[in-house]
N, C-alpha and C positions, 0 to 999 in steps of 0.2 A: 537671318543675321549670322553673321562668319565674326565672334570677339576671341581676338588676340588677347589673354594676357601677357603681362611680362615676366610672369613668374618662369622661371625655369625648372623643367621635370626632369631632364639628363642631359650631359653630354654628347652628342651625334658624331664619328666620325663621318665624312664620305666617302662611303665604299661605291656608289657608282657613279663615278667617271671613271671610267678606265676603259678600254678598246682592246678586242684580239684585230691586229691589223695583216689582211692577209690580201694578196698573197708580200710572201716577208720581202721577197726579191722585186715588189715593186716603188721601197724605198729607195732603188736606186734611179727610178724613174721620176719625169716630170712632174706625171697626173700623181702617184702617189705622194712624193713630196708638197704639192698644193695641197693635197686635203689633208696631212699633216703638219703643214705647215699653221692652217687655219685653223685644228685641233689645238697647235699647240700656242695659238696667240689667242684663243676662244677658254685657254684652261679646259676645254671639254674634258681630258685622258690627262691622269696623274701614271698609271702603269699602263705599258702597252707590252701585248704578248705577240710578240715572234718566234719565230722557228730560229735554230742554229743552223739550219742547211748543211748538215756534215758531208753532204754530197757535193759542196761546194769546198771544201777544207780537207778532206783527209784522201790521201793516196801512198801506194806501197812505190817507194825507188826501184832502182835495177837490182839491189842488193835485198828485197825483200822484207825490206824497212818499213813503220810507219813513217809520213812525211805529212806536211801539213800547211796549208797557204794560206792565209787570214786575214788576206788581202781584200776580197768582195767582203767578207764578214764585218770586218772594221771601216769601212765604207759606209755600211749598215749600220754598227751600231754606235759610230762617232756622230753620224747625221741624228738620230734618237737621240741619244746623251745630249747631243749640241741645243736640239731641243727642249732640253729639261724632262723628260719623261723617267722615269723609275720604269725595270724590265723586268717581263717574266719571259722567258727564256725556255721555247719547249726543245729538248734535245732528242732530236730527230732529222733527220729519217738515217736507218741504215749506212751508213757508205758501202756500196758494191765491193771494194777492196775487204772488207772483214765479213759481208753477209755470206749467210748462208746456201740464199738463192741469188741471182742475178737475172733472174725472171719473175722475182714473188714481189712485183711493181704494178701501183694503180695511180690513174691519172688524177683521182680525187674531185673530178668535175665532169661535165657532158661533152668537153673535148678529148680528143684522143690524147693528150697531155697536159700535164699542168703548163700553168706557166711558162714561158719563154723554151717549150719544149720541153720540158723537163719531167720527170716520172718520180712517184716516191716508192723508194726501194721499203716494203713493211716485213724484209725479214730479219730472224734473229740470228746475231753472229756467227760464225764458227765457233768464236771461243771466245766465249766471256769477259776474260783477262784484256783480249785485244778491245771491248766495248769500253772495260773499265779506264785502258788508256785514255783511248779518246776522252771521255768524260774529263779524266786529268787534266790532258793534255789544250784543252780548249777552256776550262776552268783558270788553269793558270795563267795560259794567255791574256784572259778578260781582266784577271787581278792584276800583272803586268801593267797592263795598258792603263785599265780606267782607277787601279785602288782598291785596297780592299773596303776602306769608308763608303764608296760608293758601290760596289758590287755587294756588300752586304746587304743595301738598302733591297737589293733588286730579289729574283726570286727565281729558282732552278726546276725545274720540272723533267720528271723521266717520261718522254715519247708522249704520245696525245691520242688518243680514243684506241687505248691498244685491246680493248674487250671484242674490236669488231673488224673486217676484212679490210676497208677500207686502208685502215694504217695499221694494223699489225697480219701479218700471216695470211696472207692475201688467198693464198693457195687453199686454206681449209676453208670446208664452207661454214655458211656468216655464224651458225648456232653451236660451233665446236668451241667454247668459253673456257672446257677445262684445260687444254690444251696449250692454249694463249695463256691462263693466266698462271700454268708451270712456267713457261718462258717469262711472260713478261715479272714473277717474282728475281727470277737470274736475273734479266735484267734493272731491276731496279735497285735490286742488293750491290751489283760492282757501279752503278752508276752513283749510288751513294759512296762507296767505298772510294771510287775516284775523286770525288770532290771533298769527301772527305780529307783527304791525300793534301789538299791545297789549304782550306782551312774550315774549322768548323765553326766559323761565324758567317759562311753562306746560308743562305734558308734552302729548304729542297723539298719538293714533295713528290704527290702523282695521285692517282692516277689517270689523273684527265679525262675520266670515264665520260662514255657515251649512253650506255642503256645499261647494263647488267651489275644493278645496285647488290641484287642477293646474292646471284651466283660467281660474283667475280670480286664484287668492292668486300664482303664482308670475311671469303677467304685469305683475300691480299692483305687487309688489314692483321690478320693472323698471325700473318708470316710475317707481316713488318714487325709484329709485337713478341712475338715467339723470338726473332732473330735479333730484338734488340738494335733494330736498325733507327736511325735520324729519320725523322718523319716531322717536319714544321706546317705544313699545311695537308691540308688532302683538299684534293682539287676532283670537280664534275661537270656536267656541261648540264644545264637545262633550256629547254624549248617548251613553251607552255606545251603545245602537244607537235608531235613531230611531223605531223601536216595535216591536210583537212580531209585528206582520204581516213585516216585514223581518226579525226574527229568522229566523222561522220561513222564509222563501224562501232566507236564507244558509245556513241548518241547522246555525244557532247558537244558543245560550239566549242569550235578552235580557239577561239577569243576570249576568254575568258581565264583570269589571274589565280584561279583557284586550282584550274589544271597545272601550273605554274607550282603551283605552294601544295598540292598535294605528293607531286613526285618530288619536291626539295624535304618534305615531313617524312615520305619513307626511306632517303637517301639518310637523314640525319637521323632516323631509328638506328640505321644499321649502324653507323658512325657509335652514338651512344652508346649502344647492346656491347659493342666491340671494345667499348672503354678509353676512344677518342674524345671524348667531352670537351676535353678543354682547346682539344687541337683548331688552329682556324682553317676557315671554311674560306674557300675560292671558286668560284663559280668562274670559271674562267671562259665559258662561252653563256648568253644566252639569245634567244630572240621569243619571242610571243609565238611562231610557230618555225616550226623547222623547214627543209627544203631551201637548204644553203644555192644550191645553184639551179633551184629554178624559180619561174618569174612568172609575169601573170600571162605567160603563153601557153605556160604547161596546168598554172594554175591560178585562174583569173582572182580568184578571191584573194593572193598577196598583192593586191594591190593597195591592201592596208600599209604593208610599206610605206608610201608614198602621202599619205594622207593624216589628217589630225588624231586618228585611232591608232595611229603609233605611241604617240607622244602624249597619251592620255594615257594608253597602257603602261610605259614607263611611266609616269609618276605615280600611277597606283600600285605599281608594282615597289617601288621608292618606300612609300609610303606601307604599303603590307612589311616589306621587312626591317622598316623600324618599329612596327606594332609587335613584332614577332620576339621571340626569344633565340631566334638563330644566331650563332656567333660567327657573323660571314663577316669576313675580313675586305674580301676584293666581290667586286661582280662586275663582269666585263661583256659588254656585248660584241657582238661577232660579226664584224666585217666582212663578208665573202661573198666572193664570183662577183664582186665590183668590175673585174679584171675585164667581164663576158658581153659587158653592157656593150649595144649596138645603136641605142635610141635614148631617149628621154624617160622618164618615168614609166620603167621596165618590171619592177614590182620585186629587185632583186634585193639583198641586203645589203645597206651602203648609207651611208651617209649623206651622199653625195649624186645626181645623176651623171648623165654622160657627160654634159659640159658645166660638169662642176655647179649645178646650181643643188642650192641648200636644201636639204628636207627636215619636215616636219620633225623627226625625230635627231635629228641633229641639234633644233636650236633648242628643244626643250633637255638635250645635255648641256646646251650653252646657260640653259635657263636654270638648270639644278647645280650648275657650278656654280652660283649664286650662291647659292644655300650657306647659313653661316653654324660656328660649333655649338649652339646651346640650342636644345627644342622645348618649345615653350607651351604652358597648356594653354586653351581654347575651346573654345565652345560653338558647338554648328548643329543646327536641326534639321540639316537633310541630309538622308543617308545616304546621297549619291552623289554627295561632296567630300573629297579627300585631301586635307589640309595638310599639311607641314611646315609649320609655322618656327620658324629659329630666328638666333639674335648674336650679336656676335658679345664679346666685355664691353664695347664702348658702344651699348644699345641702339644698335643698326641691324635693323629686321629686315630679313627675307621672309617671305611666307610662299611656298607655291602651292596651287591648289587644280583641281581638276573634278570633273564633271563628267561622270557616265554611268551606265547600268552596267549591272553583270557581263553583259556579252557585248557590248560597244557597240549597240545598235542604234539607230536611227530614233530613237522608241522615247528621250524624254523630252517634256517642256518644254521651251524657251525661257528662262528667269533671269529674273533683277534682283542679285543679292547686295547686301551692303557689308564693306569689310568693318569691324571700328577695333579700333588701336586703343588698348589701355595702358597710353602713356603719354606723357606732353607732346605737343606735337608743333610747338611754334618757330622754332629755328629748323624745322627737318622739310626736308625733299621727299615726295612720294613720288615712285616713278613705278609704270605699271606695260606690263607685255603678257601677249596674248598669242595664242594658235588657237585658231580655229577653222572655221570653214570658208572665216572671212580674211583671216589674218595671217601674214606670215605662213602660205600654205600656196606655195608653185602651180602645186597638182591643182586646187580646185582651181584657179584662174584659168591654167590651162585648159581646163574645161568649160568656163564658163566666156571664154577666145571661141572654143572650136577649134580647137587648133591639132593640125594632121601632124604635119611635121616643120617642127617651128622655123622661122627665119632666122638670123643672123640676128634682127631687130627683135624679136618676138623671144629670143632667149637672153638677150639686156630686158627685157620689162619681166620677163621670168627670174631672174636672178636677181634684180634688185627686190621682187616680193620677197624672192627666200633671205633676202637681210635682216636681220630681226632689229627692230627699231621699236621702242616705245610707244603705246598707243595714248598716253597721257601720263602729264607732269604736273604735279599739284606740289602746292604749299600751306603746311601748316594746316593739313587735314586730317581731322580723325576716323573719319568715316568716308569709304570710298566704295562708289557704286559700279557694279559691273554686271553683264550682262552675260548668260552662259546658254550656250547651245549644246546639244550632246556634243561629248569629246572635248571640249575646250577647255584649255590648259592654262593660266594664268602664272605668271608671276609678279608680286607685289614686293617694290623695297623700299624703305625707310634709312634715310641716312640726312647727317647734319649736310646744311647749304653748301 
């Protein structure tokens, strides 16, 4: 038995919907505007994080000028805004005109380039002054254009995982941290000081960190707090674990929410120690395991991707950090190498397959944007049911709940739980959706087709599975019964006729 009271135990904001949408330069495109499109008529993404592409925007004239074009930029970010999304805004990469190198560029993926050709320049200026510009100069713009009512809402960040080769300092190898984090201090000091310049009801933070919690996040904090610098959020990336090769060397399963929450516990020790307490927390990447651009060719076991152990991990992971005491503001899952996709359920991170049909972890954000503001107690005797039961003022219950062991194996029961509602229930509608291995779940059909590589017909019956549709509508009941397989993800909601 799963009893809902109606009593309310806190306020809940929601902190995950929200999306890093990459790559940024494919909102000019078709396929990325459809899956944004749908994000944004599903409420999935309240903030989406993009890149500023200063590689697209800043160039020196014949006179040895800064100059600046904000043309592809505002293309980008009028289609967002027109949308309704709130931004966080990572300010990067380099522009070759101020870097230092014009060879310290990595392609950030397993092609020889990013994007549409494109390279990210990871060095640090010449000179400071000219980064601090930029920052200005692209700050004011945005305030110009969209307001400061509305750009305050949104959220500034200096550069994105600058601790490691990839996007900072390409040139030094990947373990030289002290190095980076002298530079990336300069730079986040003028990168505040430039926005600052514009106004200081922007938010800002950083450091977007990737790995190097002690040796990089607790001296940068240091120096934000020695210099007396604006610091509104501190931002990190976590990956339950950063692939299965590293599972397997800790002799730990990859899949499992506690590798998750134990690297978010020593991130937010050092945070603490350092005397940020009160500051919020953005988790501005995450996924259940790392290995952004590879898939289940490189490595068969992401094929969790695609499957209801996505979407069961996210809402336990949902559910852990409203149990917790962390003061995370945003948490945003991470888009990427969607770009790369060549087939069907490829095992990459996305939302979305190649011809746009829905995954498992997509509808279960369609399903936690459900979720209303009050969380309410309740009572459940099985420990491998994880409830989130809310209500909104004019008592209209979401409940989502989920089903699995430690490490999302194959490994529990099949059961028949009953929900009961402690509260009238005779004008209200119960309406109830599911993912599992039966429901709302592309990939397993697609398997249980056989299907090589699908037809034209065969991905219309693929695509209407990944519709998320109700699997029953009751009235005027208190008690509702369902049925759970590992992994299966429910949502239950209560609202007047």
């Amino acid at each position: 038995m799963i009893s809902i009271s109606n009593k309310v135990v806190k306020k809940q904001h929601n902190f995950w919907n929200n999306i890093l949408f990459h790559p940024t330069d494919a909102v000019e495109d078709s396929w990325g505007k459809c899956i944004l499109d749908k994000v944004a008529e599903d409420k999935c993404a309240k903030t989406v994080r993009v890149y500023t592409m200063f590689e697209d925007i800043v160039y020196i004239d014949m006179d040895g000028q800064l100059q600046y074009d904000f043309r592809t930029n505002d293309l980008r970010l009028d289609y967002l805004v027109e949308k309704g999304f709130d931004l966080l805004l990572a300010y990067a990469a380099m522009p070759d005109c101020i870097a230092k190198s014009v060879i310290d560029k990595t392609s950030v993926s397993f092609n020889k380039t990013r994007y549409k050709g494109k390279m990210f320049n990871t060095s640090p200026p010449t000179d400071y002054a000219l980064w601090e510009e930029v920052c200005y100069q692209y700050t004011k713009h945005i305030v110009e254009r969209y307001g400061i009512e509305t750009v305050s809402k949104w959220k500034m960040q200096c550069f994105n995982e600058p601790d490691i080769s990839c996007f900072f300092m390409s040139s030094l190898p990947k373990t030289e941290t002290a190095e980076r984090l002298k530079e990336y201090c300069k730079l986040y000091e003028a990168f505040a000081k430039g926005i600052r310049r514009v106004s200081d009801e922007i938010k800002i933070g950083g450091p977007s960190l990737a790995l190097y919690y002690e040796e990089f996040l607790r001296p940068w904090l240091n120096f934000v707090k020695n210099n007396n610098l604006k610091l509104d959020f501190i931002s990190f990336h976590n990956y339950g674990c950063l692939g299965f090769y590293e599972a397997s060397k800790l002799g730990v399963n990859a899949l499992n929410v506690d590798n998750h929450f134990n690297k978010h516990q020593n991130v937010m020790n050092v945070i603490n120690e350092c005397g940020f307490e009160d500051t919020s927390i953005i988790v501005d990447e995450w996924g259940a395991a790392g290995g952004g651009f590879k898939n289940k060719t490189q490595v068969p076991e992401l094929i969790f991707r695609e499957t209801e152990v996505f979407a069961a991990y996210f809402a336990k992971l949902i559910y852990r950090h409203i149990n917790s005491d962390y003061n995370i503001e945003i948490l945003m899952i991470c888009l990427s190498g969607q770009h790369e996709m060549t087939e069907e359920f490829t095992g990459f991170r996305g939302f979305f397959t190649l011809n746009n049909i829905a995954k498992p972890i997509y509808n279960a954000h369609a399903l936690a944007a459900k979720l209303k503001e009050n969380l309410l107690e309740y009572r459940v005797e099985n420990e491998n049911l994880y409830v989130i039961p809310t209500k909104d003022d004019e008592d209209n219950f979401a409940v989502l709940l989920s089903y699995s062991s430690d490490d999302f194996e194959e490994d529990l029961p099949v059961i028949e739980e009953t929900v009961k509602f402690d509260c009238e229930m005779e004008n209200k509608e119960v309406t109830v959706w599911c993912i599992d291995k039966e429901n709302t779940n592309p990939y397993r059909l697609y398997e249980r087709m056989g299907i090589e590589i699908p037809t034209a017909e065969e991905i219309s019956i693929l695509k209407e599975e990944g519709k998320l549709k109700p699997i029953a509508q009751l009235k005027g009941a208190n008690e509702i019964k369902i049925k759970l397989s590992s992994n299966a993800t429910y949502l239950i909601t209560v609202s007047e006729e």
